[in-house]
mmCIF file of the N, C-alpha and C atoms, coordinates in Angstrom:
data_MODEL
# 
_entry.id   MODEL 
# 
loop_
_atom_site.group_PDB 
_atom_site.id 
_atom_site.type_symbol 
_atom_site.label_atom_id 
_atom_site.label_alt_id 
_atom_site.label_comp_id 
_atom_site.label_asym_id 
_atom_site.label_entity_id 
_atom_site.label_seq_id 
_atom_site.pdbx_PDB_ins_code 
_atom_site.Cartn_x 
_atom_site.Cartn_y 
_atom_site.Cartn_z 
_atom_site.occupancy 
_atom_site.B_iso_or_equiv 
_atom_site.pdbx_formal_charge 
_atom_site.auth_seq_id 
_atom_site.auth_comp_id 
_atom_site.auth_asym_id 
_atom_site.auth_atom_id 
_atom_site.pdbx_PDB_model_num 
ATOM 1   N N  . UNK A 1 1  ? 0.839   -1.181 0.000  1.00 0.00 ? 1  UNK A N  1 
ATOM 2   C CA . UNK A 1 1  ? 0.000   0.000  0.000  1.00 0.00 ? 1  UNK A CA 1 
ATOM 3   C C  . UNK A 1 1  ? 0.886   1.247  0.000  1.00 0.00 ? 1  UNK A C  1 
ATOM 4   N N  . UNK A 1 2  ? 0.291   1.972  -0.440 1.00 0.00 ? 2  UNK A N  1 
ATOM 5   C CA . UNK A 1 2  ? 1.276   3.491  -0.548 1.00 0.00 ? 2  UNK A CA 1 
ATOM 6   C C  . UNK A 1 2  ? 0.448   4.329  0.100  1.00 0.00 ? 2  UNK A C  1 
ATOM 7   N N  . UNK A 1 3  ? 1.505   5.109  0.739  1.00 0.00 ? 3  UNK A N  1 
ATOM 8   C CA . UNK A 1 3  ? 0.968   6.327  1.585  1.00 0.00 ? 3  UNK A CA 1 
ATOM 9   C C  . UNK A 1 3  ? 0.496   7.791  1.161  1.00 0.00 ? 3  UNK A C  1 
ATOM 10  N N  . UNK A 1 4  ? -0.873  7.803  1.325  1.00 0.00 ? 4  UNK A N  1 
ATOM 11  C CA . UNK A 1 4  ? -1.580  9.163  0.644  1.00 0.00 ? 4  UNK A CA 1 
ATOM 12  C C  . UNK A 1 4  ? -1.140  9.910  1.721  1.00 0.00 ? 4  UNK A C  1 
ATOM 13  N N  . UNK A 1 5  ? -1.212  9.950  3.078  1.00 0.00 ? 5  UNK A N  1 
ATOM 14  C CA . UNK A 1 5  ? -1.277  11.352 3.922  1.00 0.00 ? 5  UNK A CA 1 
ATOM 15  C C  . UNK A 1 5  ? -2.810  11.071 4.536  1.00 0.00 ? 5  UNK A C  1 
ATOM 16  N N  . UNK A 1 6  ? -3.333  12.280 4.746  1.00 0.00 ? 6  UNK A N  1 
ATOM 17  C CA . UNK A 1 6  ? -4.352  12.442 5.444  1.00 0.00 ? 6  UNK A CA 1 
ATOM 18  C C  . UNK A 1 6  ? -5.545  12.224 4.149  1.00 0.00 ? 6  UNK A C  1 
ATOM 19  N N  . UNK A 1 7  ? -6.479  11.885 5.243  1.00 0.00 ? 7  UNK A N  1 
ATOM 20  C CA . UNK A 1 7  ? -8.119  11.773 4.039  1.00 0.00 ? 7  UNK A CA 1 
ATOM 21  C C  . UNK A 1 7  ? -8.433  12.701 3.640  1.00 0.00 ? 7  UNK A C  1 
ATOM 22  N N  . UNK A 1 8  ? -8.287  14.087 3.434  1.00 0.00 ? 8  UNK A N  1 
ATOM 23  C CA . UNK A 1 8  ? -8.581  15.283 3.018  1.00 0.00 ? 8  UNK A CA 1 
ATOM 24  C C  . UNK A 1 8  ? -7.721  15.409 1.909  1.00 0.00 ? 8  UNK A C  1 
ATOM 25  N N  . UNK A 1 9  ? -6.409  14.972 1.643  1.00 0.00 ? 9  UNK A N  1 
ATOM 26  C CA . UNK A 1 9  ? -5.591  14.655 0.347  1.00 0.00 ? 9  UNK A CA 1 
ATOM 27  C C  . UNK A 1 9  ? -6.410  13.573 -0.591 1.00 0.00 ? 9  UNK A C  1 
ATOM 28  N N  . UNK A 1 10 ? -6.798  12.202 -0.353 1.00 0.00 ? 10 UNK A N  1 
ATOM 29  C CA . UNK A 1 10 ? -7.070  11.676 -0.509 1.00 0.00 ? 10 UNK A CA 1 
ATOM 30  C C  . UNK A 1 10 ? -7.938  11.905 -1.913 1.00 0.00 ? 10 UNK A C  1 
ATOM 31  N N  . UNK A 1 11 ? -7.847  11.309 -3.176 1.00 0.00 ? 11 UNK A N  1 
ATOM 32  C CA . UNK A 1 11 ? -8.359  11.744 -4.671 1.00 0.00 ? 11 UNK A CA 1 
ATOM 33  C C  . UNK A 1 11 ? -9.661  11.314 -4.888 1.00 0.00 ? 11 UNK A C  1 
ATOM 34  N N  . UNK A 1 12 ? -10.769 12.108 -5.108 1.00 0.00 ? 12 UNK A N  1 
ATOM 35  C CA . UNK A 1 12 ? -11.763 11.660 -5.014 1.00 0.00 ? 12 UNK A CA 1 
ATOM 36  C C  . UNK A 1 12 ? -12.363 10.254 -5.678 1.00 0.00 ? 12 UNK A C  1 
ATOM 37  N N  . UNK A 1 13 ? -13.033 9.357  -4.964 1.00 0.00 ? 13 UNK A N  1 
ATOM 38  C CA . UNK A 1 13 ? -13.297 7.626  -5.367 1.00 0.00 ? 13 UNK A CA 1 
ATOM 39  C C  . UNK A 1 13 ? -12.340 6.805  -5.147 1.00 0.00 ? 13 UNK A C  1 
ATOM 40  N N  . UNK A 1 14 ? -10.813 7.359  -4.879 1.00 0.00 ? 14 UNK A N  1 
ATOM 41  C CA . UNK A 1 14 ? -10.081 6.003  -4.558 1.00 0.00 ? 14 UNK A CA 1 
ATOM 42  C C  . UNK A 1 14 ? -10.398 5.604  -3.243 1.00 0.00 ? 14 UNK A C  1 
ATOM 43  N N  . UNK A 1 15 ? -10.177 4.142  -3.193 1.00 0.00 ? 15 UNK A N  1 
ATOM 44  C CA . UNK A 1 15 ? -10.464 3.421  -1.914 1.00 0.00 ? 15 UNK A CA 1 
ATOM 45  C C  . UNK A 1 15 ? -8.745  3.706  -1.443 1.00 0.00 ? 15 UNK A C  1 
ATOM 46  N N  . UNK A 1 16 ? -8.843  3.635  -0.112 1.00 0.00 ? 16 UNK A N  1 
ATOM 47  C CA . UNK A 1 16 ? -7.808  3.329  0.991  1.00 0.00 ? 16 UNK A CA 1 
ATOM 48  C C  . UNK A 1 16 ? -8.197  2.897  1.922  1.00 0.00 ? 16 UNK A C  1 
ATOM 49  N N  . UNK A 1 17 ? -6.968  2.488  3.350  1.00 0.00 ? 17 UNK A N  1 
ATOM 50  C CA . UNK A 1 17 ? -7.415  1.962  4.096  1.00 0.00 ? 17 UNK A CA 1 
ATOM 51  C C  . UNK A 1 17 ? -6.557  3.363  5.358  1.00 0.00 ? 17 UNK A C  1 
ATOM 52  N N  . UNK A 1 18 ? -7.199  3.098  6.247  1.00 0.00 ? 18 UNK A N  1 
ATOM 53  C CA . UNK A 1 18 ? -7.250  4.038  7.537  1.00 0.00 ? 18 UNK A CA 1 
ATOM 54  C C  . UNK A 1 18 ? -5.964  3.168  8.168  1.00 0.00 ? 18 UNK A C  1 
ATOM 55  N N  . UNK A 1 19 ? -5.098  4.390  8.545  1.00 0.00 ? 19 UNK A N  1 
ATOM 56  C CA . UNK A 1 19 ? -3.783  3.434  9.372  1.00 0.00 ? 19 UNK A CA 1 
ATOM 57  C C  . UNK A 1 19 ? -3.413  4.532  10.540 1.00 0.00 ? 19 UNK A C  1 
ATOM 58  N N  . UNK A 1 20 ? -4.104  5.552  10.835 1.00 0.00 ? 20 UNK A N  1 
ATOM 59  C CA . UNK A 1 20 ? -4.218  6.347  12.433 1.00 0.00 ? 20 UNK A CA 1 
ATOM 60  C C  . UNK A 1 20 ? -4.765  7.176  12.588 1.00 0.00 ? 20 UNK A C  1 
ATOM 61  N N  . UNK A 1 21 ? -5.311  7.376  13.273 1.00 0.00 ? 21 UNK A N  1 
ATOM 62  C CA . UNK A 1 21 ? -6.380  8.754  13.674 1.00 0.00 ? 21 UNK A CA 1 
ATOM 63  C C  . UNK A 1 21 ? -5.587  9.568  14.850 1.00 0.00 ? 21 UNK A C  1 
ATOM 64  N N  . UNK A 1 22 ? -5.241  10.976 14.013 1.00 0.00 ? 22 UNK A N  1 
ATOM 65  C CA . UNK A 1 22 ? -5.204  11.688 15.341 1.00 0.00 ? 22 UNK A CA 1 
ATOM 66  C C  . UNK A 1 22 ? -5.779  12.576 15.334 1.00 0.00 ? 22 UNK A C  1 
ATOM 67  N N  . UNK A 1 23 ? -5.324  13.980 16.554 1.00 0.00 ? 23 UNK A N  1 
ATOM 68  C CA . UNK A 1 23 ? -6.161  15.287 16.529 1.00 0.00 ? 23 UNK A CA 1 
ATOM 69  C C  . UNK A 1 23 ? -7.021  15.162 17.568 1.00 0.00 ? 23 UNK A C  1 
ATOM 70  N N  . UNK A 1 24 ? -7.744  15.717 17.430 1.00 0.00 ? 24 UNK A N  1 
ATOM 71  C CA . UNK A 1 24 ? -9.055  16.269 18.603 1.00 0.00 ? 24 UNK A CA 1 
ATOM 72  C C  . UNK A 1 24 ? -9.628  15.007 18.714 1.00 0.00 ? 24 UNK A C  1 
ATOM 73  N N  . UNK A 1 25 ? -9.537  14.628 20.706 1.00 0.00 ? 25 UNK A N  1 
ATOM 74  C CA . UNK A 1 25 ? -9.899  13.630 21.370 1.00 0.00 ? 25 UNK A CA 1 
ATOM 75  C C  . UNK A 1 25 ? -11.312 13.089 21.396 1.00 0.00 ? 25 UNK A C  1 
ATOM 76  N N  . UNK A 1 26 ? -12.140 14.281 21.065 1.00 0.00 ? 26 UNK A N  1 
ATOM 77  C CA . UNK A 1 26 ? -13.538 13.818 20.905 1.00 0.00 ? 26 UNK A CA 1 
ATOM 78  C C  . UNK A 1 26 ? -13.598 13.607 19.409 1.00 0.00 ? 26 UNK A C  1 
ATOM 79  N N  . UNK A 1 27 ? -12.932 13.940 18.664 1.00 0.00 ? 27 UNK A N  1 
ATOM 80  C CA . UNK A 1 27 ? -13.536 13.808 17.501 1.00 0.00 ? 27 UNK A CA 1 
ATOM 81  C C  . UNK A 1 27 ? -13.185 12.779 16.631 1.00 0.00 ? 27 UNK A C  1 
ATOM 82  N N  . UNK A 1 28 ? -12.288 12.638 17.435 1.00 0.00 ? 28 UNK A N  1 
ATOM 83  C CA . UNK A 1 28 ? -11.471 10.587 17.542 1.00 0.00 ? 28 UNK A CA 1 
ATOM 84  C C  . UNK A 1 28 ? -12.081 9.470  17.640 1.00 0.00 ? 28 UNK A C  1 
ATOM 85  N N  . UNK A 1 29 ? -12.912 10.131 18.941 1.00 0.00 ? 29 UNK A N  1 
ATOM 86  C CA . UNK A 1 29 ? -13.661 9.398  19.874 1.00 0.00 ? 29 UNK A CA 1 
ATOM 87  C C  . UNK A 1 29 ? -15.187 8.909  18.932 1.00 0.00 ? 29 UNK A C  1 
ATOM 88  N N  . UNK A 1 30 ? -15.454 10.066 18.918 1.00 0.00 ? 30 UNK A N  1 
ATOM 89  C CA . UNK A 1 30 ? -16.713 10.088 17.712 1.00 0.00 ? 30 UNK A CA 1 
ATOM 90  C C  . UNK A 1 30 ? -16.579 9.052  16.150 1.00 0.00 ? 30 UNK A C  1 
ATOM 91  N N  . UNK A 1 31 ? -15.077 9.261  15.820 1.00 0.00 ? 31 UNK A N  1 
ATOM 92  C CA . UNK A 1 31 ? -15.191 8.396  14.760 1.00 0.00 ? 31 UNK A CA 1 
ATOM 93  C C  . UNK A 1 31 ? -14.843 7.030  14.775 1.00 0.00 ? 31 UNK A C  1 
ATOM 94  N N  . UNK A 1 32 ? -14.115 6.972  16.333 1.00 0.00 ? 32 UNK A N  1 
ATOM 95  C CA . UNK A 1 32 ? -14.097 5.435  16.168 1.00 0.00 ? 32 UNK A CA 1 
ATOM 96  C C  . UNK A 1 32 ? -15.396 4.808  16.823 1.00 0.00 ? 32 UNK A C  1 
ATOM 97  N N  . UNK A 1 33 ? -16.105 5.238  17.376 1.00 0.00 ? 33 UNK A N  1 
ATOM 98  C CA . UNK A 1 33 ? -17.750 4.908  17.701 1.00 0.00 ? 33 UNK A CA 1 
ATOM 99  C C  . UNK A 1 33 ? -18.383 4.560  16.419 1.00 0.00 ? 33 UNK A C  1 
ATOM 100 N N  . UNK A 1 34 ? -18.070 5.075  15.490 1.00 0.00 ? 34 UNK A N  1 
ATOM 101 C CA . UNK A 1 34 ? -18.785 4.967  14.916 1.00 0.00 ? 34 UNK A CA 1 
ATOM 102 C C  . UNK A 1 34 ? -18.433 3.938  13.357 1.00 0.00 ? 34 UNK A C  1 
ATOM 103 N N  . UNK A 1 35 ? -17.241 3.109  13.684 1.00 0.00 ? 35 UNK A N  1 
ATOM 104 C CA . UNK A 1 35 ? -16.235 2.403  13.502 1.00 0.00 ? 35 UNK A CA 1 
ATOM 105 C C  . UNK A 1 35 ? -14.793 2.854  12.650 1.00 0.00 ? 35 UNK A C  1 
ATOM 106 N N  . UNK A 1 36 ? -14.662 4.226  12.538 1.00 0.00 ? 36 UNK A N  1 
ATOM 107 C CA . UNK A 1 36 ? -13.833 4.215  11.670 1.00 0.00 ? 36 UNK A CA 1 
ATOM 108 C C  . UNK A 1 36 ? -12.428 3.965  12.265 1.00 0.00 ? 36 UNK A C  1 
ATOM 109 N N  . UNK A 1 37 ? -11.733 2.712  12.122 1.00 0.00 ? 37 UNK A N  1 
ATOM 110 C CA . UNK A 1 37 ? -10.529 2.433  13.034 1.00 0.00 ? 37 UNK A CA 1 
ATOM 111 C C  . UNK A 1 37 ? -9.532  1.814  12.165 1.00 0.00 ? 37 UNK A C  1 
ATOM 112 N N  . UNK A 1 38 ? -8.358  2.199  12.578 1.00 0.00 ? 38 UNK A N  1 
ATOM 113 C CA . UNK A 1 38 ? -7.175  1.872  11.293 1.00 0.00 ? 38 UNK A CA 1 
ATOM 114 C C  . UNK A 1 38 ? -7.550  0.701  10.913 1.00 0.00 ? 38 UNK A C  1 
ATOM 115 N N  . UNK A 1 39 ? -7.123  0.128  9.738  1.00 0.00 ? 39 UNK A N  1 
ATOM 116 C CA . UNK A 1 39 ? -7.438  -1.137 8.890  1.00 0.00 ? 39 UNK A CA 1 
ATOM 117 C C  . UNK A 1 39 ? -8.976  -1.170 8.611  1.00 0.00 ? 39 UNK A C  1 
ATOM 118 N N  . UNK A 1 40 ? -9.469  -0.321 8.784  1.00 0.00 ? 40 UNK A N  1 
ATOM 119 C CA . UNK A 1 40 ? -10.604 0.113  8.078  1.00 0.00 ? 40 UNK A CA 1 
ATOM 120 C C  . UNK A 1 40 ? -10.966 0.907  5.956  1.00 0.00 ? 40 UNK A C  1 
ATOM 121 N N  . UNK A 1 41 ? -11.441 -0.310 5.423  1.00 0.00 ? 41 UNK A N  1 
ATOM 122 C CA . UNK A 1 41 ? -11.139 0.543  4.166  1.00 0.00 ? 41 UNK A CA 1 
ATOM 123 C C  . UNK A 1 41 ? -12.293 1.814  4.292  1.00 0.00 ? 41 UNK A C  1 
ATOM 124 N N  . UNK A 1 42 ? -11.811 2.926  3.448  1.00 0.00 ? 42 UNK A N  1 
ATOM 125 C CA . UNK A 1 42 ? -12.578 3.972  3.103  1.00 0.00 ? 42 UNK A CA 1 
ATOM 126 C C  . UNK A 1 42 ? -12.461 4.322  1.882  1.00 0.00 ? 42 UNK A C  1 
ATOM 127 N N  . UNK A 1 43 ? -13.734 5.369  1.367  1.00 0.00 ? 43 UNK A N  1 
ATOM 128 C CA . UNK A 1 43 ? -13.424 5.939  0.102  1.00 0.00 ? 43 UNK A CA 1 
ATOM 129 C C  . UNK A 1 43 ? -13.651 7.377  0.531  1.00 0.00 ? 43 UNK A C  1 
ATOM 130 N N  . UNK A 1 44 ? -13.394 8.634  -0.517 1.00 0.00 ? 44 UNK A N  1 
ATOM 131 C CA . UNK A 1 44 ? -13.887 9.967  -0.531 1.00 0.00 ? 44 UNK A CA 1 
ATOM 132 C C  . UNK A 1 44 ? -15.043 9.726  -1.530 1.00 0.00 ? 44 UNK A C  1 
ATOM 133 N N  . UNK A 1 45 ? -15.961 9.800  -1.192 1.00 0.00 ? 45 UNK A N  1 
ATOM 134 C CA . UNK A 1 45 ? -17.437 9.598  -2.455 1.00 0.00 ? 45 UNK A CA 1 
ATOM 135 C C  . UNK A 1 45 ? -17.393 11.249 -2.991 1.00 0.00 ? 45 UNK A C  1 
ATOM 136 N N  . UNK A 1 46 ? -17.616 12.279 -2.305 1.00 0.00 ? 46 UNK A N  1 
ATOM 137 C CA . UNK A 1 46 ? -17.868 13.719 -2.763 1.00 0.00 ? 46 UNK A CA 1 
ATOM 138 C C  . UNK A 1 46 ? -17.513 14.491 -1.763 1.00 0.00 ? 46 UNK A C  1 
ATOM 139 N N  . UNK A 1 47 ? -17.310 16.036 -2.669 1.00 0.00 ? 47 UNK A N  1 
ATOM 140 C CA . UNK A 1 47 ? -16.867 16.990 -1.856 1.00 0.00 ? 47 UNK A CA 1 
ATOM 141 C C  . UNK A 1 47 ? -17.629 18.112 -2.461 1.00 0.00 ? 47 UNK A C  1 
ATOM 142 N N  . UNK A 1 48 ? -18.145 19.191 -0.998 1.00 0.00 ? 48 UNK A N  1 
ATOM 143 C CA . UNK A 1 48 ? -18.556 20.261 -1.567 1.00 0.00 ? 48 UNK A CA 1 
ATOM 144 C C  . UNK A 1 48 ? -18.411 21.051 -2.438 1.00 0.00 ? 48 UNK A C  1 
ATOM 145 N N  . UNK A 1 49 ? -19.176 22.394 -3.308 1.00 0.00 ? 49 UNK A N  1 
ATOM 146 C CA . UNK A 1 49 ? -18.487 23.002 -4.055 1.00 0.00 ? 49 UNK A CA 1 
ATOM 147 C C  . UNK A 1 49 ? -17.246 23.860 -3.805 1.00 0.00 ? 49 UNK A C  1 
ATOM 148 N N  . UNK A 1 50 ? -17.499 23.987 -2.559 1.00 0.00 ? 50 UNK A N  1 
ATOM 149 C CA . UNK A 1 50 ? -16.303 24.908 -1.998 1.00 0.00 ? 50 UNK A CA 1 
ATOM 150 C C  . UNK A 1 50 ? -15.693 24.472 -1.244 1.00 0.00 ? 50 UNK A C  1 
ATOM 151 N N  . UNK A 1 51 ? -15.273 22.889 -1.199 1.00 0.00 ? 51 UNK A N  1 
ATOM 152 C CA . UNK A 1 51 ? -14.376 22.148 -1.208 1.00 0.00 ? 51 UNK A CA 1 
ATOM 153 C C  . UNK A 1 51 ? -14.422 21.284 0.970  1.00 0.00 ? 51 UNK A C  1 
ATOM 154 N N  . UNK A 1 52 ? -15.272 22.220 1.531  1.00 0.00 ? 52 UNK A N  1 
ATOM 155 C CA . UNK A 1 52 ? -15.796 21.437 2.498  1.00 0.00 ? 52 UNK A CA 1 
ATOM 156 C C  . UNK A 1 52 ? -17.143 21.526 3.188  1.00 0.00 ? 52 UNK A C  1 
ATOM 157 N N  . UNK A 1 53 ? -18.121 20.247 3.605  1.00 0.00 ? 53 UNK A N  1 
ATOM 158 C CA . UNK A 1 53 ? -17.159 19.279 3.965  1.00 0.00 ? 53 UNK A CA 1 
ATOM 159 C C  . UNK A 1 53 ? -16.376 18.283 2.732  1.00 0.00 ? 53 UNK A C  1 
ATOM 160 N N  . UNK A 1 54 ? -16.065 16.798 3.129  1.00 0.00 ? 54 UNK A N  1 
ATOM 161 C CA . UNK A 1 54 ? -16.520 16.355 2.026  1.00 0.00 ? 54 UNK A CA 1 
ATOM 162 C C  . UNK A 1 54 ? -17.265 14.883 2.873  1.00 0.00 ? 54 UNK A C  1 
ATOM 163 N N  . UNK A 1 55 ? -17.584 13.976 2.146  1.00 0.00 ? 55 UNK A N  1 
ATOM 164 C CA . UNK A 1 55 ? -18.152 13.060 2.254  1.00 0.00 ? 55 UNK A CA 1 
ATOM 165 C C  . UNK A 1 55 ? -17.246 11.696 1.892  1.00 0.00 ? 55 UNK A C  1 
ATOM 166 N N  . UNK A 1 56 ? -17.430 10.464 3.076  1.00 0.00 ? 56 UNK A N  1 
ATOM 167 C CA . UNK A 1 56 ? -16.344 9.459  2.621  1.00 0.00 ? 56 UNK A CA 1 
ATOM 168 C C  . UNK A 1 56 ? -17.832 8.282  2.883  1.00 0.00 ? 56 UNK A C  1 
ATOM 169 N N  . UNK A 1 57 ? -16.699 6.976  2.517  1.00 0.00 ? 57 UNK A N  1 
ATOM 170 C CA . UNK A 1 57 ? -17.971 6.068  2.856  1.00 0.00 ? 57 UNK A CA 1 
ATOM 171 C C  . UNK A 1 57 ? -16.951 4.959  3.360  1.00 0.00 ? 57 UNK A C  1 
ATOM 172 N N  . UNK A 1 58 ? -17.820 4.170  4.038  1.00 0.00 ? 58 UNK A N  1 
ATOM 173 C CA . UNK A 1 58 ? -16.811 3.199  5.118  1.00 0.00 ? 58 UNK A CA 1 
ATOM 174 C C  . UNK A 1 58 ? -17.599 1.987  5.601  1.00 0.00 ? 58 UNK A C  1 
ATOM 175 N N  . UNK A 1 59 ? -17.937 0.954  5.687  1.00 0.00 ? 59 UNK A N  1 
ATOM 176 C CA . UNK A 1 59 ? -18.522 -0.291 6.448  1.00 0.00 ? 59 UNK A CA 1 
ATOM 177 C C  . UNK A 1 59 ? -20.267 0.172  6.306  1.00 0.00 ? 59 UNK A C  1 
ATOM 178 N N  . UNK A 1 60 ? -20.653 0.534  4.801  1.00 0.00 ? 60 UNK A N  1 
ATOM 179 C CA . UNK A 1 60 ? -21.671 0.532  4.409  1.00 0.00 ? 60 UNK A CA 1 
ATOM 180 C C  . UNK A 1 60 ? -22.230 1.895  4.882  1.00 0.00 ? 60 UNK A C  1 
ATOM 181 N N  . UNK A 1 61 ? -21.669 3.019  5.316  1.00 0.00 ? 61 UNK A N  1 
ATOM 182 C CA . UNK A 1 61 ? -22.281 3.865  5.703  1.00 0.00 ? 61 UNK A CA 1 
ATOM 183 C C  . UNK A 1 61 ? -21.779 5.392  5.177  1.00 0.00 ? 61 UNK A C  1 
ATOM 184 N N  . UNK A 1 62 ? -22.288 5.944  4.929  1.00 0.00 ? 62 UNK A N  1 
ATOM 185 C CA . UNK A 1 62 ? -21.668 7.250  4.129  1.00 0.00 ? 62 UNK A CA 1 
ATOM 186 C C  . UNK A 1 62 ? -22.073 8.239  5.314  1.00 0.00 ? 62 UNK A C  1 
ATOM 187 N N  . UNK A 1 63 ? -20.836 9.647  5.640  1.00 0.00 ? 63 UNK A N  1 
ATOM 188 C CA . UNK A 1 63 ? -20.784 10.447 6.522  1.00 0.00 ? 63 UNK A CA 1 
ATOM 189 C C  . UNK A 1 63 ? -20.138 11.794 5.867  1.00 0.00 ? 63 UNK A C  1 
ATOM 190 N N  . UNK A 1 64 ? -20.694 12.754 6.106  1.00 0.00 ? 64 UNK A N  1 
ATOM 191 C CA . UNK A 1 64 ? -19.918 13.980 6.161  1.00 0.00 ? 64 UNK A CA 1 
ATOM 192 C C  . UNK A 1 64 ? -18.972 14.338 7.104  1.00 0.00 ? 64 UNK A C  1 
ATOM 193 N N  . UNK A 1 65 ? -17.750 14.813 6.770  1.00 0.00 ? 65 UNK A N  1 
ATOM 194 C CA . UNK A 1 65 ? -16.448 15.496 7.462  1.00 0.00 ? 65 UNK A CA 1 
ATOM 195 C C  . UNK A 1 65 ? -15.963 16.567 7.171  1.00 0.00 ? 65 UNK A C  1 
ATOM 196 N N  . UNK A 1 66 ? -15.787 17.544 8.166  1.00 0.00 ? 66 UNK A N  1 
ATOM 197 C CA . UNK A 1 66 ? -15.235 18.426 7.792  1.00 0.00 ? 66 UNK A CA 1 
ATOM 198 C C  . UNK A 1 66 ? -13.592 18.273 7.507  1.00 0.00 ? 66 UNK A C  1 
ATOM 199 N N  . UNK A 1 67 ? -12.779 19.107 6.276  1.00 0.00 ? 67 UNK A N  1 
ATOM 200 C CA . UNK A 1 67 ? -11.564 19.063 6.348  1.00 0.00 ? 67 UNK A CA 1 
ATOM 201 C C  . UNK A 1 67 ? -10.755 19.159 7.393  1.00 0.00 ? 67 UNK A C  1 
ATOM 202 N N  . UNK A 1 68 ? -10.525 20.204 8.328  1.00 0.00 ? 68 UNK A N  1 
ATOM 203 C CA . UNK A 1 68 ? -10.232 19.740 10.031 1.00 0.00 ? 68 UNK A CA 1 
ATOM 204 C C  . UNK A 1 68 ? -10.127 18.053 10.597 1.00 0.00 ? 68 UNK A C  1 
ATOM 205 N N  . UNK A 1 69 ? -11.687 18.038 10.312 1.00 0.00 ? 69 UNK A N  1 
ATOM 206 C CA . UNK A 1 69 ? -11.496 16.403 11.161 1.00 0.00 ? 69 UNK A CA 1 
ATOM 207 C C  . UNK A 1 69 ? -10.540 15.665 10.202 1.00 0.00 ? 69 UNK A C  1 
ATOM 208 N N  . UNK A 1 70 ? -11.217 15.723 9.033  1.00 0.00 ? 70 UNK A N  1 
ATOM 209 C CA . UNK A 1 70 ? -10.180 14.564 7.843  1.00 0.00 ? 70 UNK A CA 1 
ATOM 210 C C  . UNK A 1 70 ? -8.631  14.608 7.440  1.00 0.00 ? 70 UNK A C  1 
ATOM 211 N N  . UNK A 1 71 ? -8.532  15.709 8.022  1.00 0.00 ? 71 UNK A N  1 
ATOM 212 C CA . UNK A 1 71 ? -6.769  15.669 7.714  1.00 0.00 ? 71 UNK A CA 1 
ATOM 213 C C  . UNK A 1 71 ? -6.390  15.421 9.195  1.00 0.00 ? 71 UNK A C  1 
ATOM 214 N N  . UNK A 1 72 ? -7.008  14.958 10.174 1.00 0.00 ? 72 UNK A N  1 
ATOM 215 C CA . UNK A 1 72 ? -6.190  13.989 11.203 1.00 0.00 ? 72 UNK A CA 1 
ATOM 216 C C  . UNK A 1 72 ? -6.277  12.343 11.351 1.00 0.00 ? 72 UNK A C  1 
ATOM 217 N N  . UNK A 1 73 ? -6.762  11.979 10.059 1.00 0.00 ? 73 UNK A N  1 
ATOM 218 C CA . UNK A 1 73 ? -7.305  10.488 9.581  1.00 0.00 ? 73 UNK A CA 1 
ATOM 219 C C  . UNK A 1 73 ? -6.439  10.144 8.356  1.00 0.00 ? 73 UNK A C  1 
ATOM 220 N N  . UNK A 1 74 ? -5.007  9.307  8.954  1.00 0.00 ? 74 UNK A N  1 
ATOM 221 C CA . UNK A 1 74 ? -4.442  9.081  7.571  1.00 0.00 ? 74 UNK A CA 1 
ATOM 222 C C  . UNK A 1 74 ? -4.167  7.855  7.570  1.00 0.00 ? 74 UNK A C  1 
ATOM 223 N N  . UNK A 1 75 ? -4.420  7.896  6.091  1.00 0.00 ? 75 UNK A N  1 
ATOM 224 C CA . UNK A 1 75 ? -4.983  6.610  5.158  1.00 0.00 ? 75 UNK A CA 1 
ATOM 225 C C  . UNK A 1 75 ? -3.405  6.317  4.013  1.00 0.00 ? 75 UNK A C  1 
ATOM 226 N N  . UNK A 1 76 ? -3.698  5.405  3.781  1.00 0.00 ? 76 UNK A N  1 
ATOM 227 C CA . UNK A 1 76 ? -2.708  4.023  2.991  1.00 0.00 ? 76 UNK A CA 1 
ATOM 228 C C  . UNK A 1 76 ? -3.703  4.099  1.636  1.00 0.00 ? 76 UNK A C  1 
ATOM 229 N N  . UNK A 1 77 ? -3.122  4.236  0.613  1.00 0.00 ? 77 UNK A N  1 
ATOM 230 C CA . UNK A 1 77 ? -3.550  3.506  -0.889 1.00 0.00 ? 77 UNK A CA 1 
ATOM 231 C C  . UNK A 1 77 ? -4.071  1.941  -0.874 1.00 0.00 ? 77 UNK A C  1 
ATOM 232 N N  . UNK A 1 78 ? -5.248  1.752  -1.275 1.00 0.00 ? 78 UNK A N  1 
ATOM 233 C CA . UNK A 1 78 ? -5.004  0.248  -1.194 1.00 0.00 ? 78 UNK A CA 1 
ATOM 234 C C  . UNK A 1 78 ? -5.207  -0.362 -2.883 1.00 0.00 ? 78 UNK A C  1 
ATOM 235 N N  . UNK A 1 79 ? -4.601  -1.437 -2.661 1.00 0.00 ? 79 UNK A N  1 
ATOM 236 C CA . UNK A 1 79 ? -4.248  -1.704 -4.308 1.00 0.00 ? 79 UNK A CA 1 
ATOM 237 C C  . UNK A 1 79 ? -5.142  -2.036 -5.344 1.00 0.00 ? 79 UNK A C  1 
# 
């Protein structure tokens, strides 16, 4: 797997997989509740016109993020 950086880099529709979450403790907290936890695949499905939030999708469930939260969620290329 190759390393994109954070999910806010991340090119819109490629799949990756989640390999650490950092940043703001609740908002950590919030996304791994809600399963997003390294070795988790994700995609970026869409992004606003003005570029936030954007929208990813993950274990059947699609969510909005703001850029803030998503560039402390970095993700691996997956092949």
């Amino acid at each position: 797997m190759d390393l994109v950086g954070n999910l806010s880099q991340l090119p819109l529709g490629q799949l990756a997989v989640i390999s650490e979450i950092c940043g703001d403790l609740s908002v950590n907290q919030r996304l791994m509740t809600m399963g997003m936890i390294p070795g988790t695949e994700i995609r970026k499905v869409q992004v606003a016109p003005l570029g936030d939030p954007i929208a990813v999708e993950f274990k059947g469930q699609k969510i909005s993020l703001r850029k803030t939260e998503a560039a402390g969620v970095f993700v691996d290329l997956k092949d």
